[in-house]
LOSE-386796 format. One record per residue: residue in one letter; x, y, z of N, C-alpha, C in turn. Coordinates in steps of 0.1 Angstrom, whole numbers, padded with zeros to 4 digits, always signed. Example, Ala and Ser with C-alpha at 12.3 -4.5 7.8 and 13.67 -1.06 7.14 Angstrom:
A+0132-0057+0078+0123-0045+0078+0132-0033+0078;S+0128-0022+0071+0137-0011+0071+0129+0000+0079;
END
This chain:
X+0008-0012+0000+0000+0000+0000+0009+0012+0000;X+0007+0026-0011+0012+0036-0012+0010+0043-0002;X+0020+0051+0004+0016+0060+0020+0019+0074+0012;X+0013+0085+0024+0013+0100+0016+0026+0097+0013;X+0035+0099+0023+0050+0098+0018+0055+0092+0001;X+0054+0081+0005+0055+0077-0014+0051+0083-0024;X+0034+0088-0022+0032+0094-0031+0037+0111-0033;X+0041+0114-0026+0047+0128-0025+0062+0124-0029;X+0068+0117-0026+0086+0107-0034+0080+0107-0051;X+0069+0103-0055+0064+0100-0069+0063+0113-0074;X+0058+0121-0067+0054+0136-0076+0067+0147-0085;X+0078+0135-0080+0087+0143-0089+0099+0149-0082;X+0108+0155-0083+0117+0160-0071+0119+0173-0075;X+0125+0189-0068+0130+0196-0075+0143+0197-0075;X+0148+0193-0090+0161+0189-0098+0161+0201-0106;X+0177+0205-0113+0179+0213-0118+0166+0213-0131;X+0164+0224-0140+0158+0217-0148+0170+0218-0158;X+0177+0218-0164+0185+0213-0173+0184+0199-0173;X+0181+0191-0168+0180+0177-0171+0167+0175-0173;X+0160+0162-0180+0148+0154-0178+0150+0148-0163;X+0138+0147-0164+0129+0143-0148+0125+0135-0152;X+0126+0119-0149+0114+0106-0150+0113+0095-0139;X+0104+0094-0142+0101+0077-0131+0098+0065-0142;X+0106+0053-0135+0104+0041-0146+0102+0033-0131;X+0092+0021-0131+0091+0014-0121+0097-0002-0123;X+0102-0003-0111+0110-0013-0109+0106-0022-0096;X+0100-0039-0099+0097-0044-0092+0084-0038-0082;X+0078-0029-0088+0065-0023-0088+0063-0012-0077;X+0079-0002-0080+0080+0009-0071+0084+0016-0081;X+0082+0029-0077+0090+0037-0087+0100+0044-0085;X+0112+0046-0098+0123+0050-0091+0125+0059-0102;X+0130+0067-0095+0132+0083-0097+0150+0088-0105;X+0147+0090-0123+0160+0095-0125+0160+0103-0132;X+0171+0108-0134+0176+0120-0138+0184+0118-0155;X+0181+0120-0163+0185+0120-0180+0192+0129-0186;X+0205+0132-0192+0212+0141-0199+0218+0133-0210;X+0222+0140-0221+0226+0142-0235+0222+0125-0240;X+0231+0118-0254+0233+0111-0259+0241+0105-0262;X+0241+0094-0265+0251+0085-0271+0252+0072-0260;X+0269+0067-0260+0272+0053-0247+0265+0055-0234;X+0253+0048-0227+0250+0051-0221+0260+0048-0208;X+0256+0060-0196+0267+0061-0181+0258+0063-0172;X+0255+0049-0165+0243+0054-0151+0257+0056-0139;X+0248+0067-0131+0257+0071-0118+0246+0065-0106;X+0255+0057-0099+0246+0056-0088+0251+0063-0073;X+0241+0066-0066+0249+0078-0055+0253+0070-0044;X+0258+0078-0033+0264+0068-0022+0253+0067-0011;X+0252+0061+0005+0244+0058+0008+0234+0076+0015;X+0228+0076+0016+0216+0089+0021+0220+0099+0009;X+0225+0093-0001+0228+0104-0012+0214+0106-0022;X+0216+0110-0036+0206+0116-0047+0212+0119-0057;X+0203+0120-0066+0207+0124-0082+0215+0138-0080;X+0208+0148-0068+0211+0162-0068+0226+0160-0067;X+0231+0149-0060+0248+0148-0057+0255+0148-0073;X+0250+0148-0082+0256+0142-0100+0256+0161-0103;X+0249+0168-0098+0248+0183-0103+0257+0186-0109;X+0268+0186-0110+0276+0193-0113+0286+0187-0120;X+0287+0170-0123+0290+0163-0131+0287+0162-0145;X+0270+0161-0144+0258+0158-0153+0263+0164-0171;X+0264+0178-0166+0264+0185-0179+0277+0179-0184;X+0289+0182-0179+0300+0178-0181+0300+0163-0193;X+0298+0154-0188+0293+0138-0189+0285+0136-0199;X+0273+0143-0204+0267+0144-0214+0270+0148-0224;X+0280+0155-0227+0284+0164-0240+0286+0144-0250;X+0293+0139-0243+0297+0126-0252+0290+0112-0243;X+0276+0113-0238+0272+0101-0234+0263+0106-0231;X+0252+0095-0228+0234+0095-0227+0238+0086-0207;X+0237+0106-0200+0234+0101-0188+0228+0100-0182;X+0226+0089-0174+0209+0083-0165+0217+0084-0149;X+0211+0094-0145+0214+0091-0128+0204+0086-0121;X+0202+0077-0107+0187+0073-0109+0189+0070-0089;X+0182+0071-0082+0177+0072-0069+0176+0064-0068;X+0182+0055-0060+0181+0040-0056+0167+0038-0049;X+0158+0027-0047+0148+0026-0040+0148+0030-0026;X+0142+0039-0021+0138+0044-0005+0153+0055-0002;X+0158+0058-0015+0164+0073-0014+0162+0087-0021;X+0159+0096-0021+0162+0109-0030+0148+0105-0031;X+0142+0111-0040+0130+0108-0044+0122+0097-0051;X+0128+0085-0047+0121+0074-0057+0114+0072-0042;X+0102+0062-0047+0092+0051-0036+0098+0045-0025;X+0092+0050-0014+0095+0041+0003+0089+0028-0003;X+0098+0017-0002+0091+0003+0001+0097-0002+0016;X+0084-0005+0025+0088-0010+0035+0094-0026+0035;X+0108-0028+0047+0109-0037+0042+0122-0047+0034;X+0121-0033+0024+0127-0036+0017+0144-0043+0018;X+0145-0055+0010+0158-0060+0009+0168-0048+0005;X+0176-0047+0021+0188-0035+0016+0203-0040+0014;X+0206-0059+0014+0216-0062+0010+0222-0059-0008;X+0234-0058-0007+0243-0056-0019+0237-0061-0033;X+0237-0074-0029+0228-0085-0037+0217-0076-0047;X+0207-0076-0037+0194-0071-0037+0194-0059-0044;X+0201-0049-0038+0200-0040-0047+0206-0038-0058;X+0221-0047-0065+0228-0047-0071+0217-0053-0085;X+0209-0061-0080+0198-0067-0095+0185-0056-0090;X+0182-0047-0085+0176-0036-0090+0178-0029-0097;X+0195-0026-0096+0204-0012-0106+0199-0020-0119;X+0201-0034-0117+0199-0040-0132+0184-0040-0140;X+0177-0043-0127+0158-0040-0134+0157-0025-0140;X+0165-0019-0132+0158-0004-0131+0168-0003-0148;X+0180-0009-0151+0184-0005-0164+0177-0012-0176;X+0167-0022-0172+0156-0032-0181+0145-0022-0182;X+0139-0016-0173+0129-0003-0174+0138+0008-0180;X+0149+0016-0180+0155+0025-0189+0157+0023-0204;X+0156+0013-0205+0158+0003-0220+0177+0003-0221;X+0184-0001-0214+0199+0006-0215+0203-0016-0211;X+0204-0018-0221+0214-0030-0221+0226-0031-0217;X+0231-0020-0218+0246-0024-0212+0248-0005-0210;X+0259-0003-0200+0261+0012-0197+0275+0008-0191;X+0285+0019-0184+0291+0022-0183+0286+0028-0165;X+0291+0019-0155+0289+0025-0145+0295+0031-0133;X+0292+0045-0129+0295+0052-0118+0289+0056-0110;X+0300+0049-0097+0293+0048-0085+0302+0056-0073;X+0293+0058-0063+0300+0067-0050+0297+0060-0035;X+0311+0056-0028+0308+0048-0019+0299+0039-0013;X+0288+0038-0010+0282+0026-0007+0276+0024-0022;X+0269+0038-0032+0271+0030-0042+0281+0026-0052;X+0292+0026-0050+0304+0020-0057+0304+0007-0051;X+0299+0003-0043+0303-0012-0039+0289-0018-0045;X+0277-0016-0046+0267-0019-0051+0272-0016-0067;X+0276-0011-0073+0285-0009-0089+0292-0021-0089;X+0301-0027-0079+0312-0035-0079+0301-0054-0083;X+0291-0051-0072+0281-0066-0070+0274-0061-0084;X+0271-0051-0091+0264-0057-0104+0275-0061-0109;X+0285-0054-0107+0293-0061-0120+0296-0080-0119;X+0297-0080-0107+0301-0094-0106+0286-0106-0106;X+0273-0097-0105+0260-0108-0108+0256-0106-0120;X+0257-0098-0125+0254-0088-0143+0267-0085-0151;X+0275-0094-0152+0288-0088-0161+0283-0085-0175;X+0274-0090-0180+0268-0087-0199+0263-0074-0196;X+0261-0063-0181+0253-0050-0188+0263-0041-0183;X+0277-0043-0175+0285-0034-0171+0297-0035-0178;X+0297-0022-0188+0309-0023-0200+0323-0011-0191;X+0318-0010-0179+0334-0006-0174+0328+0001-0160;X+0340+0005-0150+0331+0011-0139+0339+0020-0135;X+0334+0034-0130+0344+0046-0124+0332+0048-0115;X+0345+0042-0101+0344+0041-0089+0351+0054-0081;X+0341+0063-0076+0345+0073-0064+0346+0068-0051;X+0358+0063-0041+0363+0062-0031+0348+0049-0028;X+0349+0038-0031+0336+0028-0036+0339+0022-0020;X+0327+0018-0009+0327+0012+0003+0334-0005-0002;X+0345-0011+0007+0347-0021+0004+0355-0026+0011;X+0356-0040+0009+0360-0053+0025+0375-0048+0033;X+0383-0042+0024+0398-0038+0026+0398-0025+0034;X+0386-0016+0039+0385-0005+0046+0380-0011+0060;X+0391-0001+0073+0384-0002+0082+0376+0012+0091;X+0382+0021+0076+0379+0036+0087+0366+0035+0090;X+0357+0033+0084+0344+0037+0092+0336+0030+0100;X+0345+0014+0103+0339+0003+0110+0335+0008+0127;X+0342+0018+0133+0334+0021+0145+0323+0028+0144;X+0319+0032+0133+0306+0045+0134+0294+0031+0130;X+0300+0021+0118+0288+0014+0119+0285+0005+0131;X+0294+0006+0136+0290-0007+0150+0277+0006+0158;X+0284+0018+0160+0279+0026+0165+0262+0030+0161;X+0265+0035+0149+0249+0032+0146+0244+0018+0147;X+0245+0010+0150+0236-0007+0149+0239-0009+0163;X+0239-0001+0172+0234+0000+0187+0221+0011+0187;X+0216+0009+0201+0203+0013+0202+0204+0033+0203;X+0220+0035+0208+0219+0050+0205+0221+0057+0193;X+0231+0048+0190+0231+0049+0175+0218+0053+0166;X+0213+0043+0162+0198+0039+0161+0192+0056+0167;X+0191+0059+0175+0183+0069+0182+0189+0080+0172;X+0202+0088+0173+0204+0093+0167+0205+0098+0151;X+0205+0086+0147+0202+0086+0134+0186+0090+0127;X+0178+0086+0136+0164+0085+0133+0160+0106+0133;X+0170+0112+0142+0170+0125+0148+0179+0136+0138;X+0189+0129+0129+0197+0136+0121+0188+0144+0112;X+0181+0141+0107+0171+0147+0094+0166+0161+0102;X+0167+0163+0108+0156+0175+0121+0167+0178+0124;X+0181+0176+0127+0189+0180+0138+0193+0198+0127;X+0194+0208+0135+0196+0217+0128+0207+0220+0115;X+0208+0227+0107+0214+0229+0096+0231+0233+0101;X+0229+0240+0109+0248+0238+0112+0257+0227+0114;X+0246+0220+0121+0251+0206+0127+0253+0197+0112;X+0244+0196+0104+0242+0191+0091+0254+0195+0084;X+0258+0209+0084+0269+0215+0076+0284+0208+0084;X+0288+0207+0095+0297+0201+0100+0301+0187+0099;X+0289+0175+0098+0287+0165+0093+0295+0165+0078;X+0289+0168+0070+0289+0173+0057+0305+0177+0055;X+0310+0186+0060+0325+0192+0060+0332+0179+0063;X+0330+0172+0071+0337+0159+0073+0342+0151+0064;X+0334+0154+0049+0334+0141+0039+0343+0149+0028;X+0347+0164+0034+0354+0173+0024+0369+0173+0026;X+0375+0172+0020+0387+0179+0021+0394+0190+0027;X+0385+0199+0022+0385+0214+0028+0370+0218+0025;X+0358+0219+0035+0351+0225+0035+0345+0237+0032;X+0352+0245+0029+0350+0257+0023+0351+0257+0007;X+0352+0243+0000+0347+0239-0011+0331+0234-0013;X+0324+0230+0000+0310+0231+0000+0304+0239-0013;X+0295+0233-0019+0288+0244-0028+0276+0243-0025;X+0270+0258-0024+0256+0259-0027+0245+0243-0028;X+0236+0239-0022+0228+0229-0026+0234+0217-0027;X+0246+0216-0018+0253+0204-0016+0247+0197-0002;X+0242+0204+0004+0237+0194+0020+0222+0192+0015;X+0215+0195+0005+0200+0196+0003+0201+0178-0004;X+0213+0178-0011+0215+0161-0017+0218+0150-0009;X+0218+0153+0005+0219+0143+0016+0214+0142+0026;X+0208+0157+0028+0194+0157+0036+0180+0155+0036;X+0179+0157+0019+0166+0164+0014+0152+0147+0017;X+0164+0138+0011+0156+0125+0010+0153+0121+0028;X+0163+0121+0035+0162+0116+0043+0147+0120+0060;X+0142+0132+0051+0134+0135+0060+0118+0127+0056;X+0122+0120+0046+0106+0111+0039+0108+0103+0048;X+0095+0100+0054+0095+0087+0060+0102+0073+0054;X+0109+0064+0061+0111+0051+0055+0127+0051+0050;X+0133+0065+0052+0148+0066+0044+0156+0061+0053;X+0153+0063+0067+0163+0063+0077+0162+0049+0083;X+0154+0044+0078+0149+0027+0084+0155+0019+0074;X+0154+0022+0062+0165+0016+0049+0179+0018+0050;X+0182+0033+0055+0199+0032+0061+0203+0021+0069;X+0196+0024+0078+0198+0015+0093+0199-0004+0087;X+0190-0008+0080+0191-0016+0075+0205-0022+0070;X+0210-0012+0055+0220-0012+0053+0228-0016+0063;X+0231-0005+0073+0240-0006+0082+0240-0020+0090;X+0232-0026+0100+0233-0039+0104+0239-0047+0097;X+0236-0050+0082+0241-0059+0073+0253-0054+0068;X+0263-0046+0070+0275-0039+0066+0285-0050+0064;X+0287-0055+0077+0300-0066+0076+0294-0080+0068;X+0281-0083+0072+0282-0096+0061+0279-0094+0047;X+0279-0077+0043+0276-0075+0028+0290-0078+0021;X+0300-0068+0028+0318-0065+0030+0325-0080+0026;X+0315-0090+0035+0325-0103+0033+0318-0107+0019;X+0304-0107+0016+0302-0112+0004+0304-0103-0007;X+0309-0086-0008+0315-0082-0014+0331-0091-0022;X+0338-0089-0011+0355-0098-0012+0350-0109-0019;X+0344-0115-0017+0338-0128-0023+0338-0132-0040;X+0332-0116-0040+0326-0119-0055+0336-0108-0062;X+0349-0101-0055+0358-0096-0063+0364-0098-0076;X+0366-0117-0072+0372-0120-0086+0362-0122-0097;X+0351-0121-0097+0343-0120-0110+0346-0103-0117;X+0347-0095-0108+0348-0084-0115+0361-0084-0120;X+0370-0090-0121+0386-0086-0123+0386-0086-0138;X+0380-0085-0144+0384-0080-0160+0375-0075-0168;X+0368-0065-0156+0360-0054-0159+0369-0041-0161;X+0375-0035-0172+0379-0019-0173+0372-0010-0161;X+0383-0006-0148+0380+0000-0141+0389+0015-0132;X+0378+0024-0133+0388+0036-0126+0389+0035-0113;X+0390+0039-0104+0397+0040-0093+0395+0054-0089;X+0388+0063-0083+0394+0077-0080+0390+0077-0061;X+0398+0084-0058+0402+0089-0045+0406+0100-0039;X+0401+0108-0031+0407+0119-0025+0418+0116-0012;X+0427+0119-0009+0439+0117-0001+0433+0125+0014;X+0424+0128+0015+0423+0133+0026+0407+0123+0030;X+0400+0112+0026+0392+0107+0028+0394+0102+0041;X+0380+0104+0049+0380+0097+0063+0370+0087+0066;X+0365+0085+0051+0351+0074+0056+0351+0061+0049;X+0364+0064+0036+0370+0052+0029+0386+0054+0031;X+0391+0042+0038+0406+0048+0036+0414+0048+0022;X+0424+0058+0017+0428+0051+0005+0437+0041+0004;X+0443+0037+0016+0447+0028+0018+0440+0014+0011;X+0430+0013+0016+0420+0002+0009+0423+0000-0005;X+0413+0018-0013+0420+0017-0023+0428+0013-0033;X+0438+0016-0024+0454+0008-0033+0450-0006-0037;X+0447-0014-0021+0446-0024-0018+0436-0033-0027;X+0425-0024-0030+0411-0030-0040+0417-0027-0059;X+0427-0016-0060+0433-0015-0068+0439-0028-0075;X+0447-0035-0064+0461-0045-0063+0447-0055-0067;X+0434-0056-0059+0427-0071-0065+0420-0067-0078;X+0421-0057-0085+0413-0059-0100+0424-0054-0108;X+0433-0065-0114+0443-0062-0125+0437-0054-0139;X+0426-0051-0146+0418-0042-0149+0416-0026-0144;X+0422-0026-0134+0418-0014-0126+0430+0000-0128;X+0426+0010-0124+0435+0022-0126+0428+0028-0113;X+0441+0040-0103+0437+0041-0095+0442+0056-0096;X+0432+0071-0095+0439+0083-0097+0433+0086-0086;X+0448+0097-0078+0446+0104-0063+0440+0119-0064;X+0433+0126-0059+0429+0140-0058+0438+0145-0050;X+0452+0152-0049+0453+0160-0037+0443+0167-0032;X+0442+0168-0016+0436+0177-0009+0419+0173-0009;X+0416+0162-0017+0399+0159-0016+0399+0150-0005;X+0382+0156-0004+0378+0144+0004+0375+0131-0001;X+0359+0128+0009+0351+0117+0006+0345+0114-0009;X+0338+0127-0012+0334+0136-0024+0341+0140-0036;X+0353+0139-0041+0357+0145-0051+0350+0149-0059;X+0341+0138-0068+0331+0148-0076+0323+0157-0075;X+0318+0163-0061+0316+0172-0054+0324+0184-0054;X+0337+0178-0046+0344+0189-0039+0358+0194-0053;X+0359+0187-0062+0366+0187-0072+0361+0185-0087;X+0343+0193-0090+0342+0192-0103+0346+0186-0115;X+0352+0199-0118+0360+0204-0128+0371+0191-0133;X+0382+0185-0125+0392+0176-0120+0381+0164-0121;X+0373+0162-0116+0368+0144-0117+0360+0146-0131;X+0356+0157-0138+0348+0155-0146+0357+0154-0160;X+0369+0156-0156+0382+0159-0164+0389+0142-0168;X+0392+0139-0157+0394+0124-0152+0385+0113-0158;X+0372+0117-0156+0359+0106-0160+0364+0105-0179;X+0359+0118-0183+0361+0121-0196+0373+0113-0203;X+0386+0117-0199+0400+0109-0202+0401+0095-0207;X+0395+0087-0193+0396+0076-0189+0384+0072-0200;X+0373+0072-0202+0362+0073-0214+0369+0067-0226;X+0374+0084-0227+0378+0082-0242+0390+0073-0248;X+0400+0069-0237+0411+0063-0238+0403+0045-0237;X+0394+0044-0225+0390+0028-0231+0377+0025-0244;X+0375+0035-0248+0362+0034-0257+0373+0034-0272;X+0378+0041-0266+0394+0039-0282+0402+0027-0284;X+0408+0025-0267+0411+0013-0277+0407+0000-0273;X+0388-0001-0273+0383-0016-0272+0379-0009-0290;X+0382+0002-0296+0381-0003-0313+0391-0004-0319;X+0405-0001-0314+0415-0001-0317+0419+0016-0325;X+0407+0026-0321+0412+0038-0326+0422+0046-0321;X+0430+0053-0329+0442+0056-0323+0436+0076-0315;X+0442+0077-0307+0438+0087-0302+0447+0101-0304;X+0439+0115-0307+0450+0121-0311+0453+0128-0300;X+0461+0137-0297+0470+0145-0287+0456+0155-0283;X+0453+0154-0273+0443+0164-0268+0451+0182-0266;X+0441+0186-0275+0441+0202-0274+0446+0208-0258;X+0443+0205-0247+0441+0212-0235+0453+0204-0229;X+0463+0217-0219+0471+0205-0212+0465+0202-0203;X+0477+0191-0197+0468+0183-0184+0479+0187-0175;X+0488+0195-0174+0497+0199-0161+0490+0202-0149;X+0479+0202-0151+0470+0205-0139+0460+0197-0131;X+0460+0186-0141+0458+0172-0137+0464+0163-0121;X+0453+0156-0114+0458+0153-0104+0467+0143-0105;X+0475+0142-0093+0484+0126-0093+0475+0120-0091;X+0482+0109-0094+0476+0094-0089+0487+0086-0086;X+0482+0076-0080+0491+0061-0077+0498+0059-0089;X+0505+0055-0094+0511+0048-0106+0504+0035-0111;X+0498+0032-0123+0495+0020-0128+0503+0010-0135;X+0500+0001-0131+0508-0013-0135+0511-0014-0148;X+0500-0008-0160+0498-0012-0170+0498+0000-0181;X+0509+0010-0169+0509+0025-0180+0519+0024-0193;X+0524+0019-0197+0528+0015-0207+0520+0013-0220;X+0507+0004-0219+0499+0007-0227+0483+0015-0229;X+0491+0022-0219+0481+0033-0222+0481+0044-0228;X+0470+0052-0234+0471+0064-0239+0483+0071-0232;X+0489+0087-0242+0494+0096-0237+0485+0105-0229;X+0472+0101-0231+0469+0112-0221+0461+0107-0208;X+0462+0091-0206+0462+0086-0191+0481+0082-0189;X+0490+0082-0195+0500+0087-0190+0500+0090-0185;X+0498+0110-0190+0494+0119-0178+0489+0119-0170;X+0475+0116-0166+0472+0114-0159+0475+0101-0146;X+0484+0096-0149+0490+0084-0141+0501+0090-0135;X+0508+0098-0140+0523+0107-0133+0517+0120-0129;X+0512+0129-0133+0507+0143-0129+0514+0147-0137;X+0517+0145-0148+0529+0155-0153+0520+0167-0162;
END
């Protein structure tokens, strides 16, 4: 049975309007996304209490050379409260996949943001025929331990209390929260806390968190599990060096298990790079794009107009040798 809440989640969200606004239903709820430009399709899935509003500033970027679908996982941002609902990895990892059977998108290119980067990682490894590569922002996964005391924390009964209280708790408090996942906080932009708060005041968002959270460690182990199916998935890797809720340490470490994988560092980001570093991740996404879409045809790429001296480091890749000159650069900083 639909509650006011749901039907108020259905009525649409307010999203920039430069994008299309749709609902396609999945498993007989509806979920809520966001559509820009054409061509190789690239769904973005957000991280956990996250939204499509978090892609803002990606979107346009992304679109100039791809048909982008960002889309509100069930019982976040503005898609349908289902009570109830299965919030293991599993579970939702063959939703990302219904919900891409309702988009009509057979196969896409997927990007995901911490809890959803590891939900990116389980489609890839239940669905390898619809995920043709994955760029992963700082993705939740078995090799991290920074955030393991906050979830023990929430899956106690105070925990639990305060979590149910965050959505109400005043907007300063919210902003400090929020600064946490930054680098440097004073990169905050405009309408950046409305993408992590906005959902969570519907009924039903904070009972789907919590969920999540309980099941964290036995998701983590059946994450590691199903690693080696993704290992020869084309994958990016990005990370900010100042992250406190994924270590990059892990990183490396999740790096080292997918021989497919590339791993670039943001000096000075946080949790958020695509957030707190636009311009730089949307720079990064693009590169990386163009350099595997070239050579799975074997097209030769030519010298990009714009330098990249201003490109972030990264870790060094195993496999820079045969890469483009301009993930080179991007692999040295040069």
């Amino acid at each position: 049975m639909k509650t006011q809440a749901n039907r108020a989640a259905q009525q649409g969200p307010a999203t920039t309007r430069r994008f299309k606004d749709g609902l396609v239903e999945v498993e007989g709820a509806r979920v809520h996304y966001v559509h820009a430009g054409a061509g190789r399709p690239l769904l973005l899935v957000h991280g956990l209490t996250g939204s499509t509003l978090n892609w803002r500033r990606n979107i346009p970027a992304l679109a100039r050379d791809a048909g982008v679908y960002a889309i509100d996982l069930l019982n976040m941002g503005t898609s349908e409260r289902v009570p109830g609902l299965d919030a293991g990895l599993a579970a939702t990892a063959d939703r990302v996949a219904a919900c891409m059977d309702a988009l009509g998108l057979a196969e896409a290119e997927i990007v995901g943001h911490s809890h959803g980067g590891a939900v990116a990682l389980m489609l890839a490894a239940r669905h390898p025929e619809r995920v043709r590569g994955l760029i992963l922002f700082a993705p939740a996964n078995p090799y991290s331990t920074a955030g393991d005391t906050l979830i023990r924390f929430y899956g106690s009964s105070l925990g639990t209390a305060l979590a149910r209280l965050a959505p109400s708790l005043p907007r300063w408090v919210q902003m400090i929260a929020l600064g946490r996942m930054y680098g440097d906080p004073a990169r905050i932009a405009d309408g950046s806390l409305e993408g992590y708060v906005a959902g969570g005041r519907i009924p039903g968002t904070i009972d789907h968190v919590l969920a999540i959270v309980r099941g964290w460690f036995a998701n983590m182990a059946a994450l590691r599990a199903a690693l080696p199916l993704v290992a020869r998935v084309p994958t990016l890797l990005v990370w900010g060096d100042r992250d406190r809720a994924v270590s990059l340490a892990s990183g490396i470490r999740l790096h080292r298990e997918l021989p497919q994988s590339e791993l670039v560092v943001l000096p000075g980001a946080g949790h958020v790079p695509f957030e707190e570093m636009p311009e730089a991740a949307n720079r990064i996404m693009h590169e990386w794009l163009v350099c595997k879409r070239a050579l799975a045809t074997q097209t030769p790429l030519a010298a990009p107009a714009e330098t990249s001296r201003d490109l972030p480091h990264s870790v060094p890749l195993a496999a820079r040798a045969s890469l483009s000159p301009t993930l080179q650069r991007l692999s040295t900083g040069a």
